[in-house]
C-alpha positions as CSV (number, residue, x, y, z in Angstrom):
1,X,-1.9,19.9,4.5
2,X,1.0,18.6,2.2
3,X,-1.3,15.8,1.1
4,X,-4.6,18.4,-0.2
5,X,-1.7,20.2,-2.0
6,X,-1.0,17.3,-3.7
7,X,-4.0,15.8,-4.1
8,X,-5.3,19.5,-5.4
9,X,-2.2,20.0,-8.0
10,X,-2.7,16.1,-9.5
11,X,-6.2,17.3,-9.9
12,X,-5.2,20.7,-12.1
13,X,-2.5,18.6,-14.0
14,X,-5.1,15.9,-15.1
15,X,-7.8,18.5,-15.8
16,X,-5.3,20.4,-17.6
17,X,-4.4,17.4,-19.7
18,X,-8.5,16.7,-20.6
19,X,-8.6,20.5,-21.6
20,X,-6.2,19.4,-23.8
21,X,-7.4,16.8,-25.7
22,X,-11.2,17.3,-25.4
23,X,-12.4,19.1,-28.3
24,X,-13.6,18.4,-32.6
25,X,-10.6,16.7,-33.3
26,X,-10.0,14.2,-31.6
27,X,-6.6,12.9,-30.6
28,X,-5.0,10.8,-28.6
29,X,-2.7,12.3,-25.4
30,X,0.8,11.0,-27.5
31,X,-0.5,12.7,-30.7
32,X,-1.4,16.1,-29.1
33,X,1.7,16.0,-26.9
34,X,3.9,16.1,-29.9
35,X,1.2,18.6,-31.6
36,X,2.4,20.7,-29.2
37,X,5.9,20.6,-29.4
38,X,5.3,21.2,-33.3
39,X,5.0,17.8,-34.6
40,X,1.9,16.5,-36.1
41,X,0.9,18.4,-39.0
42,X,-3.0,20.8,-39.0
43,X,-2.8,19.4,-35.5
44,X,-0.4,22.0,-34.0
45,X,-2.3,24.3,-35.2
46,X,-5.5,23.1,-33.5
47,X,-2.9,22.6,-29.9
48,X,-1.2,25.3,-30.3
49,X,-3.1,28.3,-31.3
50,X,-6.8,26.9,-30.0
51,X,-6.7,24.6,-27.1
52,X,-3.2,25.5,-25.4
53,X,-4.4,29.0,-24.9
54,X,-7.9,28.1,-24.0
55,X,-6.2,25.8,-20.9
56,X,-3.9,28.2,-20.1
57,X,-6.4,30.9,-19.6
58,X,-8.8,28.2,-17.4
59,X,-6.0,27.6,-15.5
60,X,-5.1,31.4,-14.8
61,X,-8.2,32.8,-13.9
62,X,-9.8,29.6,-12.1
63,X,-6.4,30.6,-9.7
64,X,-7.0,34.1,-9.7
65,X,-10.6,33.8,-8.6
66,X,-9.5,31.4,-6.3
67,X,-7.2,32.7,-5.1
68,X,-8.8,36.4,-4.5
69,X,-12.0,34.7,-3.0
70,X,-9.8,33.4,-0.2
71,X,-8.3,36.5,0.5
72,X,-11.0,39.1,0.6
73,X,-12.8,36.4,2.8
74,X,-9.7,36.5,5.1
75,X,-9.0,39.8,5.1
76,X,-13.1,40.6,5.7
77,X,-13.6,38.0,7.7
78,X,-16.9,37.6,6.1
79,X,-17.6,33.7,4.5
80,X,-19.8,35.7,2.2
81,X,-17.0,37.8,0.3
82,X,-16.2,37.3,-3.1
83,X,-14.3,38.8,-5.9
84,X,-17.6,40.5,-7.6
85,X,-18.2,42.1,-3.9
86,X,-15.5,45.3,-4.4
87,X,-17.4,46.2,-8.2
88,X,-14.3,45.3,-10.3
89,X,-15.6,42.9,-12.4
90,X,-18.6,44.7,-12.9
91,X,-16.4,48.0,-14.0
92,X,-14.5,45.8,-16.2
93,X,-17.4,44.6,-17.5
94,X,-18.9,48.1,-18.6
95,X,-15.5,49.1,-20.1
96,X,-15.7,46.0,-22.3
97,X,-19.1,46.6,-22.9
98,X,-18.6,50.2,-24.2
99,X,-15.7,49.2,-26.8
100,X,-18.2,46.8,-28.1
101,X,-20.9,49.4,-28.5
102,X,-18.6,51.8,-29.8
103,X,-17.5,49.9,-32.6
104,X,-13.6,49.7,-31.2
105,X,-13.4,46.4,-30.8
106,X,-14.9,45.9,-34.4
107,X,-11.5,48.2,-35.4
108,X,-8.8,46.9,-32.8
109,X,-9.2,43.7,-31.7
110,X,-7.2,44.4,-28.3
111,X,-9.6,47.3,-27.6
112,X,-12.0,45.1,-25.5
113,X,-9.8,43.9,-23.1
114,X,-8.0,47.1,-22.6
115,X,-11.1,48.7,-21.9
116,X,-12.2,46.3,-19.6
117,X,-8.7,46.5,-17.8
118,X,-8.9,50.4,-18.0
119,X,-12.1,50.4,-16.5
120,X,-11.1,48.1,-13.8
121,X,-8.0,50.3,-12.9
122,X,-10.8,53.3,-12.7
123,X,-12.8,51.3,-10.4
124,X,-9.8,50.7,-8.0
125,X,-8.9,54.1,-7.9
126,X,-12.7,55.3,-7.2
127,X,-12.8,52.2,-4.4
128,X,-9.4,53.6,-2.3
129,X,-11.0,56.9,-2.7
130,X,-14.4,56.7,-1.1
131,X,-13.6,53.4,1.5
132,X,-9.8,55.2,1.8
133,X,-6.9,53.5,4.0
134,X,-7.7,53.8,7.2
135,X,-7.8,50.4,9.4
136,X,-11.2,49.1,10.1
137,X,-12.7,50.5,8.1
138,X,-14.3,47.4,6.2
139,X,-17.7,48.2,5.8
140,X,-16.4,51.3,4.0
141,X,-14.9,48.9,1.6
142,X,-18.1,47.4,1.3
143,X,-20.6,49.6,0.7
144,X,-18.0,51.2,-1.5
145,X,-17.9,48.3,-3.7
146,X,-21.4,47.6,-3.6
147,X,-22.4,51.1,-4.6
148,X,-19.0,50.8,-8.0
149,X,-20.9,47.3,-8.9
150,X,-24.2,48.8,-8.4
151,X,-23.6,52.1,-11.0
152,X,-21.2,49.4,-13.5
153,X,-24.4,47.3,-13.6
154,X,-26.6,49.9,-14.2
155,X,-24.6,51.9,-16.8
156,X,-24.0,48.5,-18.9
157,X,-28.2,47.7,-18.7
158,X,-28.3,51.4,-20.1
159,X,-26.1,50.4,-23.0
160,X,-28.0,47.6,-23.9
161,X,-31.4,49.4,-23.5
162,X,-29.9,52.4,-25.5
163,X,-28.1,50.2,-28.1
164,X,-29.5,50.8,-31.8
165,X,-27.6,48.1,-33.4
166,X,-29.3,44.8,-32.5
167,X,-25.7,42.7,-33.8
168,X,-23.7,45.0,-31.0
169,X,-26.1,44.0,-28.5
170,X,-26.4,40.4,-29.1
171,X,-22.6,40.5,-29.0
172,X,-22.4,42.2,-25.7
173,X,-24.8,39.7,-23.8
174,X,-23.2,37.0,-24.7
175,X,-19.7,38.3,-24.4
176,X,-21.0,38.9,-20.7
177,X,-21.9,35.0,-19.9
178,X,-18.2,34.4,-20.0
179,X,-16.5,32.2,-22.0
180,X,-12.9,30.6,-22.8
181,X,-13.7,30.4,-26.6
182,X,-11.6,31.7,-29.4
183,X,-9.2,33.2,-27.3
184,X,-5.2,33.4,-28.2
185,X,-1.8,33.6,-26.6
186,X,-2.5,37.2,-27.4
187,X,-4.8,37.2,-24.6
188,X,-3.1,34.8,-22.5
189,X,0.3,37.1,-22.9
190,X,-2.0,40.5,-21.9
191,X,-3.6,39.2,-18.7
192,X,-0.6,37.2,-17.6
193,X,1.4,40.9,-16.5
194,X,-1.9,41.6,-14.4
195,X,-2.1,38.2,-13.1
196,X,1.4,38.0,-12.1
197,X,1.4,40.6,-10.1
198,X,-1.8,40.1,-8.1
199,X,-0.3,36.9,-7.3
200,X,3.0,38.9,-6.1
201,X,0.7,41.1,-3.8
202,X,-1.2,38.3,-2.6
203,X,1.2,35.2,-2.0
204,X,2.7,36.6,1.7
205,X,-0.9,37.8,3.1
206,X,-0.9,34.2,4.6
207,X,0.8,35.3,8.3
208,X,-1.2,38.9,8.3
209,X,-4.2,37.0,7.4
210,X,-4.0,34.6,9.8
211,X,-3.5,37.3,12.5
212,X,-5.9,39.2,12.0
213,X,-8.3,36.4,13.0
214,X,-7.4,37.5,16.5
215,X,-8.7,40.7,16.2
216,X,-7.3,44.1,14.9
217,X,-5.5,45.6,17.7
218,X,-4.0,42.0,18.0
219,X,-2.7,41.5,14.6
220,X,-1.2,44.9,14.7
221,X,0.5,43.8,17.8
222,X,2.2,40.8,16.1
223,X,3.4,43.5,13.6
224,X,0.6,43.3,10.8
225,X,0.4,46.9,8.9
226,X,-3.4,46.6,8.3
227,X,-2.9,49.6,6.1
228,X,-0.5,48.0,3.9
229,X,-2.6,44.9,4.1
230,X,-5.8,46.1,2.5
231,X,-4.3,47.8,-0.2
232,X,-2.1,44.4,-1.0
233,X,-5.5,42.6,-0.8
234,X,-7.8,45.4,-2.8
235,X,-4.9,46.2,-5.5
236,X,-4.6,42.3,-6.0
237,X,-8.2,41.0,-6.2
238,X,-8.5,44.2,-9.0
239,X,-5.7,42.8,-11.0
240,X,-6.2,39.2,-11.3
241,X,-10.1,39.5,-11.7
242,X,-10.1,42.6,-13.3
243,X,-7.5,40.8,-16.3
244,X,-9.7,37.8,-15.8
245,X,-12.6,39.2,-17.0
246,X,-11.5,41.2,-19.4
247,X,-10.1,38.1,-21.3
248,X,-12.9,36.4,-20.7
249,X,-15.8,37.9,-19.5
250,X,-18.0,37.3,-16.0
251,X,-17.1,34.4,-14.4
252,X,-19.0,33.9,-11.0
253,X,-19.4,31.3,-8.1
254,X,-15.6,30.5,-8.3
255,X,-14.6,32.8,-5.5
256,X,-17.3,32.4,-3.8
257,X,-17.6,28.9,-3.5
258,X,-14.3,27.1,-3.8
259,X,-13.0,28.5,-0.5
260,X,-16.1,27.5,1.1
261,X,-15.1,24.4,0.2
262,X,-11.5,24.1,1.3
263,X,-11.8,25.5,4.7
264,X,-12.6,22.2,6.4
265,X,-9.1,20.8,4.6
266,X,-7.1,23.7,5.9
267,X,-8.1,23.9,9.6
268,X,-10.3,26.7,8.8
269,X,-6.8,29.1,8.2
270,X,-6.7,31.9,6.1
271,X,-3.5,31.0,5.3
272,X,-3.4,27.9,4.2
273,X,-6.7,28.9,2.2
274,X,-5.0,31.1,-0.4
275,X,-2.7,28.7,-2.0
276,X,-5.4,25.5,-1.7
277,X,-8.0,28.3,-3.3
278,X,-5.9,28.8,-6.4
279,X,-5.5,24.9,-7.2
280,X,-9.1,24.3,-6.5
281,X,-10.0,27.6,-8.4
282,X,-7.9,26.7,-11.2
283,X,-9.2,23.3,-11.0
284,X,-13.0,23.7,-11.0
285,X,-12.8,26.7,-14.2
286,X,-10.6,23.9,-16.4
287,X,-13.5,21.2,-15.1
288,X,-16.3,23.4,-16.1
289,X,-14.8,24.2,-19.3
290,X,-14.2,20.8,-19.9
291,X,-17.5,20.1,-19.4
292,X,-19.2,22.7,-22.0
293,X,-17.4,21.1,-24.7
294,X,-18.8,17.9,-24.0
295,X,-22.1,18.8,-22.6
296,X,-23.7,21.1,-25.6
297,X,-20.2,20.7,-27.8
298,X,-22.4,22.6,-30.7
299,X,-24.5,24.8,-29.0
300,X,-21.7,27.1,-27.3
301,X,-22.5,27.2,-23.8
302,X,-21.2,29.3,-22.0
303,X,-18.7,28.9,-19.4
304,X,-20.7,31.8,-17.0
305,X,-23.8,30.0,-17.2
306,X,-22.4,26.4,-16.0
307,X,-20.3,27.8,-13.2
308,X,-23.5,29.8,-11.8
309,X,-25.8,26.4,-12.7
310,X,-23.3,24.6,-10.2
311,X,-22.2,27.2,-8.4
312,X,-25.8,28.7,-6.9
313,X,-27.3,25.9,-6.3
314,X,-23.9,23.9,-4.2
315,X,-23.9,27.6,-2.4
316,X,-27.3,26.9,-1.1
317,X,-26.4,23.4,-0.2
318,X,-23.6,24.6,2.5
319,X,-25.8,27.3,3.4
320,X,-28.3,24.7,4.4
321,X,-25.9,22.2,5.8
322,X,-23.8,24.8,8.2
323,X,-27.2,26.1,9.2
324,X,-28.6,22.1,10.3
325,X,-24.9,21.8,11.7
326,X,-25.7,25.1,14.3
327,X,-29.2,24.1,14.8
């Protein structure tokens, strides 16, 4: 286990260090090192103000995703859970959306993202009120979140069918394919509260996690509140992914997939899942961010589009292979 921790975090740091230096101006690692620490003339501005907050927010919400993939798998025991599942970054989505249409953003350049956060909040508190608290109750959950992403996706294709202004709607569609692009340490320093705690709520759901493998009544003998647990796991997932995609729109695949394939590494433990999730997570968003820049590096693809390119088509793969492994 010590040695995929290792391997996974030498993996993030290199990644981290391509994010770095891959982009227009090109510089060696010395040079942008030092850009960074404020010496190198127009090229601390480029480090600094472009590409430093660009791999910081890849390395955030790749973790995040991870991260909450891992958990609402464990905590559902469903292989097939992912962050998207409980509607919140669908809400967030249409709260972005809206301040687009609306004109705020045009007039606060903070409204998007704190309407997507708003509207992500909203879609928590509308979740714990129709699935409520009561243990066992997962397919609540489900539905519940099915039937938040359902109405979020439908309210935001009524936007777009109902928009007049053809510039607001171009805007919105591709603000929606996710992307790292143009974003500052303003955006880095307004997710980063979110973030931090959904990371508090989530980091000690290893031990309940793992119990609850046994069985309900049996992790609730070894002292698991399952109450407590699902809020911790529901509260969590809406913070990191609803901050994740209000900095940087719909991001999918990554907490649906990366777990998937961990869980060989980690003995098939929730536990040990979280944390590998979050490397891996963090990892494969900086890789495929990486790669846009140097795939289509003046076309502006979009960060959404790769992950589900690679994403759908790898899910499908382990479908098939765990299927031919049962046969």
């Amino acid at each position: 286990m010590t040695r995929l921790f290792a391997v996974l975090a030498t993996l993030v740091i290199l990644l981290a260090l391509a994010a770095l230096m891959v982009g227009p101006a090109d510089a060696g690692l010395a040079a942008s090192l030092r850009a960074l620490l404020g010496e190198g003339g127009p090229l601390v501005l480029v480090m600094q103000e472009i590409r430093l907050p660009r791999m910081m927010l890849g390395l955030m919400i790749g973790a995040s995703l991870g991260l909450s993939g891992a958990a609402l798998q464990g905590y559902l025991r469903n292989p097939l859970a992912e962050p998207g599942l409980i509607g919140i970054s669908s809400s967030a989505a249409l709260g972005a959306v809206i301040a687009i249409q609306t004109g705020l953003a045009a007039a606060f350049a903070l409204a998007l993202p704190l309407m997507a956060l708003a509207f992500a909040l909203l879609a928590v508190v509308i979740l714990l009120a129709l699935s409520g608290t009561r243990r066992g109750d997962t397919l609540t959950l489900i539905l519940a979140g099915i039937a938040i992403s359902a109405t979020s996706g439908a309210l935001t294709q009524l936007v777009l069918n109902l928009s007049p202004n053809p510039f607001a709607t171009s805007e919105i569609v591709f603000w929606l394919m996710g992307s790292l692009a143009d974003r500052s340490m303003t955006h880095v320093a307004l997710a980063a509260p979110f973030m931090g705690l959904g990371f508090l709520l989530m980091a000690g759901l290893g031990r309940s996690l793992d119990a609850l493998t046994l069985g309900e009544d049996a992790a609730e003998s070894m002292g698991v509140n399952l109450t407590r647990l699902r809020l911790r796991v529901v509260i969590g997932t809406a913070c990191v992914v609803g901050a994740g995609t209000a900095v940087a729109g719909a991001i999918g695949f990554i907490g649906l997939v990366v777990p998937h394939l961990l869980r060989p590494f980690t003995g098939h433990r929730p536990g040990p899942l979280l944390w590998a999730s979050a490397l891996g997570g963090a990892a494969m968003l900086l890789a495929a961010d990486v790669a846009v820049r140097v795939t289509l590096p003046d076309r502006d693809l979009k960060l959404g589009v790769l992950t589900a390119l690679v994403g759908a088509p790898f899910f499908l793969h382990l479908i098939w292979r765990n299927r031919r492994a049962r046969a």
